[in-house]
C-alpha positions as CSV (number, residue, x, y, z in Angstrom):
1,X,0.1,18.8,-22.8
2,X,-1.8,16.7,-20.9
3,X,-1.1,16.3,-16.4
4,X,1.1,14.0,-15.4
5,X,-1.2,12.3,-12.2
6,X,1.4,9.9,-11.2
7,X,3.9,12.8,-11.0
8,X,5.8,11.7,-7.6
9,X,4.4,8.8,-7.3
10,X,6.2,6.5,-4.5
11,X,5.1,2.8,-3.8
12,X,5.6,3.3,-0.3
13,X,3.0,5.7,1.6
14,X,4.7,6.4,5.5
15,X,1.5,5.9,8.6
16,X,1.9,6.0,12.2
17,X,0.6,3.1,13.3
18,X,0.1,-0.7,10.8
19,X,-4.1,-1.1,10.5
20,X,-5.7,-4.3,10.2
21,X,-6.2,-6.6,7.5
22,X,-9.7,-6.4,6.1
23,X,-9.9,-10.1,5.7
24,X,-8.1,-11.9,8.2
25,X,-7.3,-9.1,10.8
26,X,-3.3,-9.5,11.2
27,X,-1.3,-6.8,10.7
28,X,-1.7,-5.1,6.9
29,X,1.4,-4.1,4.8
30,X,0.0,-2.4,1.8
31,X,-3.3,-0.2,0.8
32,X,-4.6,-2.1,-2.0
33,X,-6.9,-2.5,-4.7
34,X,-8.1,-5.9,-4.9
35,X,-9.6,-7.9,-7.9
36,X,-13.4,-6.9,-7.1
37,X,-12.4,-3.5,-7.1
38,X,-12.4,-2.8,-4.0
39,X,-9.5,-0.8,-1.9
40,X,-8.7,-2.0,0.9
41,X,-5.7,-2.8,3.7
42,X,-4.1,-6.3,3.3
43,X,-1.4,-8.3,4.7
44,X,1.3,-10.3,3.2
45,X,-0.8,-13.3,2.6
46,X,-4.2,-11.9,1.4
47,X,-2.2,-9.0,-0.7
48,X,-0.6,-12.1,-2.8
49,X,-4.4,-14.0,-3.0
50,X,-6.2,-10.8,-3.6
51,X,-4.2,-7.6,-4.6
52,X,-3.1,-6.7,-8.2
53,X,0.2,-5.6,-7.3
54,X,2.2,-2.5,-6.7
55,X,1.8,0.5,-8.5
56,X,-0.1,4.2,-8.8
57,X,-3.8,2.1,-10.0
58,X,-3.0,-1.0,-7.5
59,X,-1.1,-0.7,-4.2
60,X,1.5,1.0,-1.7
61,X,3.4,-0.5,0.5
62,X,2.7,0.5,4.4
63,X,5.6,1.4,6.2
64,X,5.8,2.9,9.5
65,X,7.0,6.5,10.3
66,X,9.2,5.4,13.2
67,X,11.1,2.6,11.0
68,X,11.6,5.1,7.9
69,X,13.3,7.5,10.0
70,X,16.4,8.3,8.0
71,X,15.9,6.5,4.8
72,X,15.2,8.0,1.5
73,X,12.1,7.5,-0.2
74,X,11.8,5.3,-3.5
């Protein structure tokens, strides 16, 4: 039987502070690969110019520790 290496996979990954955008510095929303192949954080704006999308070989969604507080995890 082969592993399972998405096994709990969420789209959402929890930090305590939002980094930087690599290419335009505002404030990222997602760790994401990008179409050179490259991982990197990216805002709204450049995630929709330059990532592939959500999912476990593409993206999560950045979402701060103190605004999750109480929700459930998807």
């Amino acid at each position: 039987m082969m592993k399972n290496y998405y096994e709990g996979y969420s789209d959402k990954v929890e930090v305590d502070e939002l980094p930087s955008c690599l290419f335009c510095q505002k404030e990222a929303q997602y760790n994401s690969k990008t179409q050179a192949d490259l991982w990197c954080y990216l805002c709204e704006d450049c995630f929709m110019e330059y990532g592939l999308g959500l999912g476990p070989d593409e993206a999560q969604m950045l979402v701060l520790k103190s605004k999750n507080k109480g929700a459930s995890s998807a």
